[in-house]
N, C-alpha and C positions, 0 to 999 in steps of 0.2 A: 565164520559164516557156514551155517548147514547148507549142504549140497542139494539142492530144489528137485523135487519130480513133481513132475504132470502128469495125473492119474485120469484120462478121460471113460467114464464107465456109466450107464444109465441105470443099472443096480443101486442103489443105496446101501446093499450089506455086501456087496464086494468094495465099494468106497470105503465104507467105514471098516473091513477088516483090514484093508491095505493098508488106510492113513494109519491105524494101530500100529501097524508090522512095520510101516516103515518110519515112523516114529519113532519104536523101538532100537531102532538101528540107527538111529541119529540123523538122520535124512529130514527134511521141511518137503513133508506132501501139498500139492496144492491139487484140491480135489475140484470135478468138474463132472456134471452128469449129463451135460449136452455139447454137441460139438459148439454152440452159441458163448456157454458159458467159460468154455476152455478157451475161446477166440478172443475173451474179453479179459480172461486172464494173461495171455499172451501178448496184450498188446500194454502190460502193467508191468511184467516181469517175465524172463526167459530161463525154463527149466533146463537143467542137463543133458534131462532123459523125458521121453513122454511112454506113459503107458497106455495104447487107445484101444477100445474094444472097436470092432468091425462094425454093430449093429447099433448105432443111435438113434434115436427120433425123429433128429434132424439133420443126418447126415451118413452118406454111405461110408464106413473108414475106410474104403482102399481107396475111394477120390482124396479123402480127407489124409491118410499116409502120402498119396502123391503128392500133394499141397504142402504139406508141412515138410517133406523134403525139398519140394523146391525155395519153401521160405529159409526154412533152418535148414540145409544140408549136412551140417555135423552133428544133431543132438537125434543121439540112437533113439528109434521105437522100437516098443515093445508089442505087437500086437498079442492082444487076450482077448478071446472068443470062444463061445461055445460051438463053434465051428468047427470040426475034426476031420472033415474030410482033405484027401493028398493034395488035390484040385485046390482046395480052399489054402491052403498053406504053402503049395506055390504061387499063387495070386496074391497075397501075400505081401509073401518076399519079394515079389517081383515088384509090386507097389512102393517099397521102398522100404518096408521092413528090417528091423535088425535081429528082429528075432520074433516067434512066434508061438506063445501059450495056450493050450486049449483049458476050458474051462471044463468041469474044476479042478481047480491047479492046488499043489502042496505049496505052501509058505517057502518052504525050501526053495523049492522050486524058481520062485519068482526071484527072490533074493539070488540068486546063484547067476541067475540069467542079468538080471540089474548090472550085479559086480562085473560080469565079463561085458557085458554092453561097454561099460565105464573102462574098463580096463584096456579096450580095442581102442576108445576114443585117446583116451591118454597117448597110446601108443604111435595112434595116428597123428596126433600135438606132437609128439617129440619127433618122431619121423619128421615132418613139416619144420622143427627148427635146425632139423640136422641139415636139411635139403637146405635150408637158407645158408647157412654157414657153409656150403660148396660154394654159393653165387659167387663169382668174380667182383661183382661191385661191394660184397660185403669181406670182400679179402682183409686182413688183418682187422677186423673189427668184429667181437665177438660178443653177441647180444648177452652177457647173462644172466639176467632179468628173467628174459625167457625160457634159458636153459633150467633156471630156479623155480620154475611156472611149472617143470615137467617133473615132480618130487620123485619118483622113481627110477628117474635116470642119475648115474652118479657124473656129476656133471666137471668135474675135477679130470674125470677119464675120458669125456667128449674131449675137452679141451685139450689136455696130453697130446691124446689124438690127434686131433683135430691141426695142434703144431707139427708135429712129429710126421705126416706127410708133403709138409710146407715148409722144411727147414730153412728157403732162403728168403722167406718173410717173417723168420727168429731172427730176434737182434741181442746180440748178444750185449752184457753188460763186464764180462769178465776183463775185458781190453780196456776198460776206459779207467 
């Protein structure tokens, strides 16, 4: 399955250069040019990552970043706006932002910023199942489904680990 973005932009040619670029990179864009039409996609299918411009038609994106953190709290935004000002881009961040593009952006750019969005969320998954595997109620039971969920973690060394501070919840097989 291609990894989903949500491109919210009232441009038409930064929609269609994005969905390109990121097309090219293997990614399934779901494009949306009103905060209306992004709402209608979100209630169909849940992207990774959303990319939302600040200035819609029908909608302010810094209410619209606070909203969609409170709905999704973990799928990173991106804001992209022709907004440049310092003011404007801690307001921002502060809205809930994961990160924030002025326009016009280099290709690189966006891409670069996407990958570490993605890359922090990951990090934040595996973090969340390591905390799980501390619980006391998940003692000797070792999810790893989930640990196989987080592909960048070598999951063989969590688990090492993971024993090797709890030696007297090893049982050993050599004695029997």
């Amino acid at each position: 399955m291609r990894r989903r973005r949500l491109v919210v932009d009232d441009d038409p040619d930064i929609l269609r250069v994005l969905k390109a670029n990121l097309e090219l990179y293997g990614f399934a864009p779901l494009m949306a040019g009103t905060w209306t039409m992004a709402q209608e996609l979100l209630n169909t299918v849940l992207p990774d990552l959303i990319i939302l411009d600040l200035t819609l038609p029908d909608g302010d994106g810094m209410e619209i970043c606070r909203q969609l953190k409170d709905l999704y709290p973990k799928i990173p935004i991106i804001m992209l706006t022709a907004k440049d000002r310092v003011s404007d881009k801690v307001m921002g961040l502060e809205s809930g932002a994961d990160d924030y593009i002025v326009k016009p952006f280099n290709l690189n750019t966006v891409r670069s910023v996407i990958s570490r969005a993605l890359y922090v969320l990951h990090l934040r998954r595996a973090n969340a199942e390591l905390q799980a595997l501390e619980r006391p109620e998940l003692r000797g039971e070792i999810r790893l489904k989930h640990l196989l969920y987080a592909r960048r973690v070598n999951w063989k060394t969590m688990i090492f680990d993971f024993l090797k501070r709890r030696p007297e919840e090893v049982a050993s097989t050599a004695s029997q």
